[in-house]
C-alpha positions as CSV (number, residue, x, y, z in Angstrom):
1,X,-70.7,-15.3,-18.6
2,X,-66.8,-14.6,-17.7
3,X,-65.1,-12.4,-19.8
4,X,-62.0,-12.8,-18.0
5,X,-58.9,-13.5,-20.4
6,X,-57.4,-17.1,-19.7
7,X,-53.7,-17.1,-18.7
8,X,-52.9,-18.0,-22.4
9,X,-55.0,-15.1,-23.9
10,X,-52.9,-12.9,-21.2
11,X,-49.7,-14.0,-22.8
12,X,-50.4,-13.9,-26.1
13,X,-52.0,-10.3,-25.5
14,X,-48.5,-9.4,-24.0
15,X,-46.9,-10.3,-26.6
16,X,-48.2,-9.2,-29.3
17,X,-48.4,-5.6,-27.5
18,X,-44.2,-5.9,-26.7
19,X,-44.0,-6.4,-30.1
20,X,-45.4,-3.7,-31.6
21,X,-44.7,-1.1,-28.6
22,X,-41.1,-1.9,-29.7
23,X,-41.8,-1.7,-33.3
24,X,-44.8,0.8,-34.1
25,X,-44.3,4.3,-33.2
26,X,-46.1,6.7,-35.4
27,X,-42.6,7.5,-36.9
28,X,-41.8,3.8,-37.6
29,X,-45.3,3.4,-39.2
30,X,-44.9,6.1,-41.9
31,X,-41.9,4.4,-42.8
32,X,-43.3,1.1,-42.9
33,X,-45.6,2.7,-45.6
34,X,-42.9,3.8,-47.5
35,X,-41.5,0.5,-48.8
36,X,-42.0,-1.1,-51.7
37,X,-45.5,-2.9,-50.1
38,X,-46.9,-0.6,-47.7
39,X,-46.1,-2.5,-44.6
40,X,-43.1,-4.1,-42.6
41,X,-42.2,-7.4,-44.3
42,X,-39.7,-7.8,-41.4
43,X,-43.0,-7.7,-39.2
44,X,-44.5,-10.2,-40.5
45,X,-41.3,-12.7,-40.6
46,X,-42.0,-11.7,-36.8
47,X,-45.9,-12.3,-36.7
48,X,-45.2,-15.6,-37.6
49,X,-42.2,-16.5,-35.2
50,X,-44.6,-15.6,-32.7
51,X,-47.1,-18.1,-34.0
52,X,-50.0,-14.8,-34.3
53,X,-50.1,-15.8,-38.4
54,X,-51.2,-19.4,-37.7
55,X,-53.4,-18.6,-34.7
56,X,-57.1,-19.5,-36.2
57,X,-55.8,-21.8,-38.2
58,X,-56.5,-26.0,-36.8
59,X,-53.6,-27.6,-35.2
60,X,-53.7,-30.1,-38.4
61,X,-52.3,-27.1,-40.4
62,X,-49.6,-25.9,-38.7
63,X,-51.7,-23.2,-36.9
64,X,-52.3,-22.9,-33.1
65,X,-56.2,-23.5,-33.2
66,X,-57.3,-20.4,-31.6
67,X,-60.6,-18.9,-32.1
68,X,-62.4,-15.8,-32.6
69,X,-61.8,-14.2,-29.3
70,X,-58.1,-14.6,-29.9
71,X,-58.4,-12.8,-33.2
72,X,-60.2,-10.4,-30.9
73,X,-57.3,-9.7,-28.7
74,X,-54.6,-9.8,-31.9
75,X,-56.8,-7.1,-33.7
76,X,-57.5,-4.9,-30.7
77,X,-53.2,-4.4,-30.4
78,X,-53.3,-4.3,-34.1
79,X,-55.7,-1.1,-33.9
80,X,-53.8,0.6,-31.4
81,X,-50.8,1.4,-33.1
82,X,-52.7,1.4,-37.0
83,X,-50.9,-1.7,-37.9
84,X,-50.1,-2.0,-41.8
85,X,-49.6,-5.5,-42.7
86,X,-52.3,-7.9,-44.0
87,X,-53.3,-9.7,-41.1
88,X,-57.2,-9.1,-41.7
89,X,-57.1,-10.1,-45.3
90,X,-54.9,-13.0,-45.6
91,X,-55.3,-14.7,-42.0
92,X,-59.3,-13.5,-40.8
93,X,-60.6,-13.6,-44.5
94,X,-58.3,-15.5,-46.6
95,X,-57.6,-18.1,-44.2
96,X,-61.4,-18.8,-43.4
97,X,-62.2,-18.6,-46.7
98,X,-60.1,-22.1,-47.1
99,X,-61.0,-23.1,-43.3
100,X,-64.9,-23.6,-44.7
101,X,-65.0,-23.8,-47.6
102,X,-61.5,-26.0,-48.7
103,X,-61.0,-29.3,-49.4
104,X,-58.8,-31.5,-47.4
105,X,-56.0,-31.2,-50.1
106,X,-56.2,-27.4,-50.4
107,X,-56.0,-27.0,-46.8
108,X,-53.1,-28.8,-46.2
109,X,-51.8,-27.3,-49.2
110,X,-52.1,-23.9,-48.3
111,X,-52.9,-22.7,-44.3
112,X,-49.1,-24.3,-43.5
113,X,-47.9,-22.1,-45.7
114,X,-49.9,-19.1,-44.5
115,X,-49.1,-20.3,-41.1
116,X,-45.6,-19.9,-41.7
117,X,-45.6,-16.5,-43.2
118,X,-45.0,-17.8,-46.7
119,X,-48.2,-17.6,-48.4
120,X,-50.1,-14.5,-48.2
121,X,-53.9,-14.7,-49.2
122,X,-57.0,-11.9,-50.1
123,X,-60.6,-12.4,-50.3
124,X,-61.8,-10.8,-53.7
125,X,-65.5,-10.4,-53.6
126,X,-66.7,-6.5,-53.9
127,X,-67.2,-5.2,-57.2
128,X,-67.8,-2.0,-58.0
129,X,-71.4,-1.6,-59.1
130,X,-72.3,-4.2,-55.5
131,X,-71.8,-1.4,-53.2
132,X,-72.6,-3.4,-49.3
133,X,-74.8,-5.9,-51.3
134,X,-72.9,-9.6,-51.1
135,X,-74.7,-10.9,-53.9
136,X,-74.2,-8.3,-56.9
137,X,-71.8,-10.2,-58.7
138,X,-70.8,-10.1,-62.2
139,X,-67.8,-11.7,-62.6
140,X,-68.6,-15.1,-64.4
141,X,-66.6,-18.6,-64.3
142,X,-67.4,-20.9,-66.9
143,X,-66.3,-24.8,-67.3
144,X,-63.5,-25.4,-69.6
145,X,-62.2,-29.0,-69.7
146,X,-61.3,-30.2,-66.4
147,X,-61.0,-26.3,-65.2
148,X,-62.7,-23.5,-64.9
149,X,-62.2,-20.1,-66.8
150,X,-63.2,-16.6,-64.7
151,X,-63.5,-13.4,-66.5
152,X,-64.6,-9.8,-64.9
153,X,-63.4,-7.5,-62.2
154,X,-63.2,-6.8,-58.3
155,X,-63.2,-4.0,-56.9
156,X,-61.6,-3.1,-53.4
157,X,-59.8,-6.0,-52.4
158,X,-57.7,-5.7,-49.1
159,X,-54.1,-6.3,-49.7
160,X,-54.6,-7.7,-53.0
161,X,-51.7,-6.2,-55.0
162,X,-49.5,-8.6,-52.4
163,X,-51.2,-11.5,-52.6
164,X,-49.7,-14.6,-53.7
165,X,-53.6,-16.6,-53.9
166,X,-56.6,-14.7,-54.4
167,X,-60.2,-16.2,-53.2
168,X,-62.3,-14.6,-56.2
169,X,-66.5,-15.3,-56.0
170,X,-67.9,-15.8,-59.3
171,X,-71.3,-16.5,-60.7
172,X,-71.6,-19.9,-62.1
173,X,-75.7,-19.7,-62.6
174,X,-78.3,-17.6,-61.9
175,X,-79.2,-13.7,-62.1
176,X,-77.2,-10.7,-61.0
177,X,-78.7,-10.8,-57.3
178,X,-79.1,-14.3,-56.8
179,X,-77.4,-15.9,-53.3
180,X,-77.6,-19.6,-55.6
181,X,-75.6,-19.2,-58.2
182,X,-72.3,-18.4,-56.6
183,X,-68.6,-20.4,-56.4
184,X,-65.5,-19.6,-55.3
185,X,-62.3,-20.3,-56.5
186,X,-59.2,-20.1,-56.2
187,X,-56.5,-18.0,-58.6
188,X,-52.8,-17.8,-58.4
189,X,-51.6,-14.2,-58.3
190,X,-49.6,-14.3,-61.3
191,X,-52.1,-16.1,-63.5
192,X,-52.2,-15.0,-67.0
193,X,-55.0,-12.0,-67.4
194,X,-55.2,-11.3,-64.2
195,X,-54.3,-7.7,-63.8
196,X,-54.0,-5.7,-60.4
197,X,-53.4,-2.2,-59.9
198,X,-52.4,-1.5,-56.0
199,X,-53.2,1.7,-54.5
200,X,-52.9,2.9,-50.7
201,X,-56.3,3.5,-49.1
202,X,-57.1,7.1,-47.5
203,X,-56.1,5.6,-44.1
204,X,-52.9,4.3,-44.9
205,X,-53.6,0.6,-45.2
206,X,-54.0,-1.0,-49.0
207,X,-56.3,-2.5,-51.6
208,X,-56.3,-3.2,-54.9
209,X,-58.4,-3.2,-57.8
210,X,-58.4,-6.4,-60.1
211,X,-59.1,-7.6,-63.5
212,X,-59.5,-11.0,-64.7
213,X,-59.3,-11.5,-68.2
214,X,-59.8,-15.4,-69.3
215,X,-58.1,-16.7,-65.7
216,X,-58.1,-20.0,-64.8
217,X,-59.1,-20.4,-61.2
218,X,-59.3,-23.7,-59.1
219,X,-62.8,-24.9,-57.4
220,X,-63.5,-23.6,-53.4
221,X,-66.2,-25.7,-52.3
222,X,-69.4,-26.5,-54.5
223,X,-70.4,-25.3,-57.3
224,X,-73.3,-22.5,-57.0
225,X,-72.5,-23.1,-53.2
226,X,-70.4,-20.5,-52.4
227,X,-72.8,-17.7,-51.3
228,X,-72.6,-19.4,-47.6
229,X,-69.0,-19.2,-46.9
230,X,-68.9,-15.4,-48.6
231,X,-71.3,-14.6,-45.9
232,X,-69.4,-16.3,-42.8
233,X,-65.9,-14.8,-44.2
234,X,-67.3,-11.2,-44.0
235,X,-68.5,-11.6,-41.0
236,X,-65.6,-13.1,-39.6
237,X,-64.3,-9.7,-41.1
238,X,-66.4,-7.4,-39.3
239,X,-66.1,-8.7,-35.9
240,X,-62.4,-8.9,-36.4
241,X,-62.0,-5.1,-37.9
242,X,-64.6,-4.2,-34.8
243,X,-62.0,-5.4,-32.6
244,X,-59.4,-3.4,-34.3
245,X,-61.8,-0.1,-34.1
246,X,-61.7,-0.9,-30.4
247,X,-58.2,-0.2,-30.4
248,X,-58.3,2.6,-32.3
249,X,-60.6,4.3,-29.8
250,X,-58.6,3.4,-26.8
251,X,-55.4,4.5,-28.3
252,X,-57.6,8.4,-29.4
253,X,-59.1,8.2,-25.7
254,X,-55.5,7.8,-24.1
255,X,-53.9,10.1,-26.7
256,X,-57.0,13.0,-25.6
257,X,-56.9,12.6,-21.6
258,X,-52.4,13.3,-22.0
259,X,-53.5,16.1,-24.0
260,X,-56.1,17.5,-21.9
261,X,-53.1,17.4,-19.0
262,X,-50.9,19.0,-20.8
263,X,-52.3,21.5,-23.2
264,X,-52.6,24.9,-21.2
265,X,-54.4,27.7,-21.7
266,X,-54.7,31.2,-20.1
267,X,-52.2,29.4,-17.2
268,X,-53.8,26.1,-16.5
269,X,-54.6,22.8,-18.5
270,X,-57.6,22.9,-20.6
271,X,-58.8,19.4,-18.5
272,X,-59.3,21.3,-15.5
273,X,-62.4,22.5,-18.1
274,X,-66.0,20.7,-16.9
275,X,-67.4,20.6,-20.4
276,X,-64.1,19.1,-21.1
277,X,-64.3,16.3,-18.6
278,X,-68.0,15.7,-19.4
279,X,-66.7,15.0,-23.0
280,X,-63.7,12.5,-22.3
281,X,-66.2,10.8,-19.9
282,X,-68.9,10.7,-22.8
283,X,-65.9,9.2,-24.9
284,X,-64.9,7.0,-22.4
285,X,-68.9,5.5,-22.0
286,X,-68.8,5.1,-25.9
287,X,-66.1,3.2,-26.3
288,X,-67.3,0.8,-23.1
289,X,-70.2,0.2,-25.1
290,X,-68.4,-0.3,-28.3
291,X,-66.2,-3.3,-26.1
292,X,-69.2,-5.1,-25.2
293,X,-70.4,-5.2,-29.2
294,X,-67.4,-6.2,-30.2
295,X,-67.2,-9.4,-27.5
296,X,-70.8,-9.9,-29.3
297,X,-69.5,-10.0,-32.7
298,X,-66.6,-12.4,-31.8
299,X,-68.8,-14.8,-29.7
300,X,-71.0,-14.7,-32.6
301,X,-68.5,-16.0,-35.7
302,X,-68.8,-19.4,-34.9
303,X,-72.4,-19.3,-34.6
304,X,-74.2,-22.0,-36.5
305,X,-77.5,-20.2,-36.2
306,X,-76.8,-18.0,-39.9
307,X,-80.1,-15.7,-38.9
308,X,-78.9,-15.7,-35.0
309,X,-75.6,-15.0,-36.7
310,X,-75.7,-12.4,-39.4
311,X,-78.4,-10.5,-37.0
312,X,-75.9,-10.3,-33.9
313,X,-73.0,-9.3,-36.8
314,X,-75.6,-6.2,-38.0
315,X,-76.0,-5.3,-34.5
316,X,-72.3,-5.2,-33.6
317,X,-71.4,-3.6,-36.6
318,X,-74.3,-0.9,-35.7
319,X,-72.9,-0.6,-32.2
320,X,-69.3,-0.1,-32.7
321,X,-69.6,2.4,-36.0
322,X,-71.7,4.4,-33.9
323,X,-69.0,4.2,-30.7
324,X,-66.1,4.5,-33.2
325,X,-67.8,7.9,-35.1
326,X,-68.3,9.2,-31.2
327,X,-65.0,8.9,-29.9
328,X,-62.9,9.8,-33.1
329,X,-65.2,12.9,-33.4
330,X,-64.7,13.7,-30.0
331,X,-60.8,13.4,-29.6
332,X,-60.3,15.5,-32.9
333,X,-62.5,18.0,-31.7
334,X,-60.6,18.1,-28.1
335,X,-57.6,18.1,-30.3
336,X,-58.3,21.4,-32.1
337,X,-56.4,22.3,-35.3
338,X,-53.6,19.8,-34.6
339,X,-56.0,16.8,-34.5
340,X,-56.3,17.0,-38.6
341,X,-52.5,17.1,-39.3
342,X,-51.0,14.4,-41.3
343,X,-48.3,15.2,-38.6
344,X,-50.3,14.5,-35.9
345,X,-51.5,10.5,-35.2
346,X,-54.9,11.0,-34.1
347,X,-55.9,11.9,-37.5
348,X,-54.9,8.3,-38.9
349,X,-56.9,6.7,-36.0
350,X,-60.3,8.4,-37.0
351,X,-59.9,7.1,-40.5
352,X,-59.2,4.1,-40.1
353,X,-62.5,4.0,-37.5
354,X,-64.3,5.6,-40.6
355,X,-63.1,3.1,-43.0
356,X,-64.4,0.4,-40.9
357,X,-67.5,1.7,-40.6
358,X,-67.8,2.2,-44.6
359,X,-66.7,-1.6,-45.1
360,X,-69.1,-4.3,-45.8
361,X,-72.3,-2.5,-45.1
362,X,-71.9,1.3,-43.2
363,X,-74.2,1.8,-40.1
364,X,-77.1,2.6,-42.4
365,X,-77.3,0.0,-44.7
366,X,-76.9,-2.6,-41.2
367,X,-80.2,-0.6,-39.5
368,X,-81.9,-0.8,-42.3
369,X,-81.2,-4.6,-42.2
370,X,-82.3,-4.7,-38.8
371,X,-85.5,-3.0,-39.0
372,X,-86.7,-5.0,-42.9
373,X,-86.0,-8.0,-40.2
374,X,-88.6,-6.7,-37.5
375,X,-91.1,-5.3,-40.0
């Protein structure tokens, strides 16, 4: 198999990383967090201009119709300088949300517009009593007229105090754990009684917490066929935050080896240390191995296969938390005191591996999946 990049996925990876280089210093970001949304708003105007907003999105929609991979290269630059703005939720799991499960009206409705920067989207699913399990959901939608009526809670939705459409799952039939039983829809995010209360997550980036008290949402898809497309969105999500991990550890891997050359102790720097060079190297084999689960994960998204699928998802997902907990381990320890600072970037980077890892299913919860599947 060639995993060369084309000569388009060249460009648009040196583009995206000009961008940022000239935009997202460590400085720049903690500013970025400052405003009134946590991120750069002026970014995004940019993202768009650049066409990265309507990349997975079909040509028919005002998007480029790139595909995983591409979101692969976007999110590996996006992890390597701890990007802020809502890529992942409105254009990996918003946007496919609407990709598969839309009708031709509300696609050409709403991916132009998310295309162009104009409409941001977030996937509301979790709640809080689901923990990694996609099919714990309480929230209920009930027919009313010619609508439908949704009343309950989510619980850690990425980017969902900025929002301006929210794709919420609700049970329309069936029992608390039941995969039948489950629509989406979508809500406006000023609906009346829906309540959101926006907080920044421990590694910078934000999520929200959301009520929903009588809202009237529109139909996603089929009725009581919704658990299908919650499934394929997540997993979009994983492989594209693996990909974003991956650039996490390359930036701590490149941030450790300058530091090894330049911190000196008792005369000379502490790289010139064997058990120092074993380390970076052990660093440097986990982060390989990590690259070659994430090209998994993104080959695997359009996979039509949904056991093939959600089995090579598990496995990448395994793979890469494991990688990710190695190398941000390692380059805080090489790092000494300094590596905890808030001052200091390479802090940020090993949370934001770790919240990966905690998202949809941590590293335990995917091997236990693995093994109930060869039992």
């Amino acid at each position: 198999m060639d995993f060369e990049l084309s000569e388009d996925q060249r460009l648009l990876k040196d583009s995206i990383s000009r961008l940022l280089s000239d935009n997202y210093g460590f400085a720049a970001r903690r500013g970025y967090m400052a405003e009134p949304q946590g991120w750069s708003a002026k970014l995004w105007e940019q993202y768009a201009e650049l066409g990265l907003l309507g990349l997975p999105i079909d040509e028919r929609y005002g998007g480029f119709g790139g595909g995983p991979e591409d979101v692969m290269l976007v999110m590996e630059e996006l992890g390597r300088v701890l990007a802020l703005e809502p890529f992942l939720a409105s254009i990996v799991l918003g946007a496919t949300a609407i990709k598969l499960g839309g009708s031709e009206a509300q696609k050409s409705a709403i991916l132009p517009a998310v295309a162009a920067g104009q409409t941001k989207l977030a996937f509301a699913h979790g709640e809080q009593q689901s923990r990694h399990d996609m099919s714990d959901v309480l929230t209920t939608a009930k027919k009313e007229g010619a609508g439908w009526v949704l009343n309950g809670g989510k619980s850690l939705v990425l980017h969902g105090d900025c929002a301006d459409k929210l794709i919420v799952s609700a049970r329309t039939s069936g029992g608390r754990h039941d995969t039948a039983g489950l629509t989406l829809f979508i809500v406006d995010g000023n609906a009346a009684g829906l309540a959101r209360r926006g907080y920044a997550m421990r590694d910078g980036t934000r999520a929200a917490e959301i009520s929903l008290t009588n809202v009237k949402g529109e139909l996603l898809g089929a009725v009581d066929g919704g658990f299908a497309v919650i499934e394929r969105v997540i997993q979009a999500g994983i492989a594209a935050m693996a990909a974003e991990a991956l650039g996490c550890m390359e930036a701590m891997h490149a941030m450790t080896l300058d530091y090894l050359k330049t911190r000196k102790q008792f005369g000379r720097s502490i790289g010139e240390n064997q058990v120092m060079q074993h380390k970076s190297a052990d660093m440097l084999i986990a982060m390989e191995q990590g690259r070659s689960m994430t090209m998994l994960a993104a080959m695997m998204v359009d996979e039509e296969d949904a056991e093939e699928r959600a089995h090579n998802i598990s496995m990448a997902k395994v793979g890469v938390g494991q990688a990710g907990r190695h190398v941000s381990q390692s380059a805080v320890q090489m790092h000494g005191g300094i590596g905890m600072t808030e001052e200091y970037a390479v802090g940020h980077y090993f949370r934001r591996v770790m919240t990966f890892e905690h998202l949809w299913g941590d590293t335990s919860w995917h091997l236990t999946a693995l093994a109930d599947k060869v039992a």
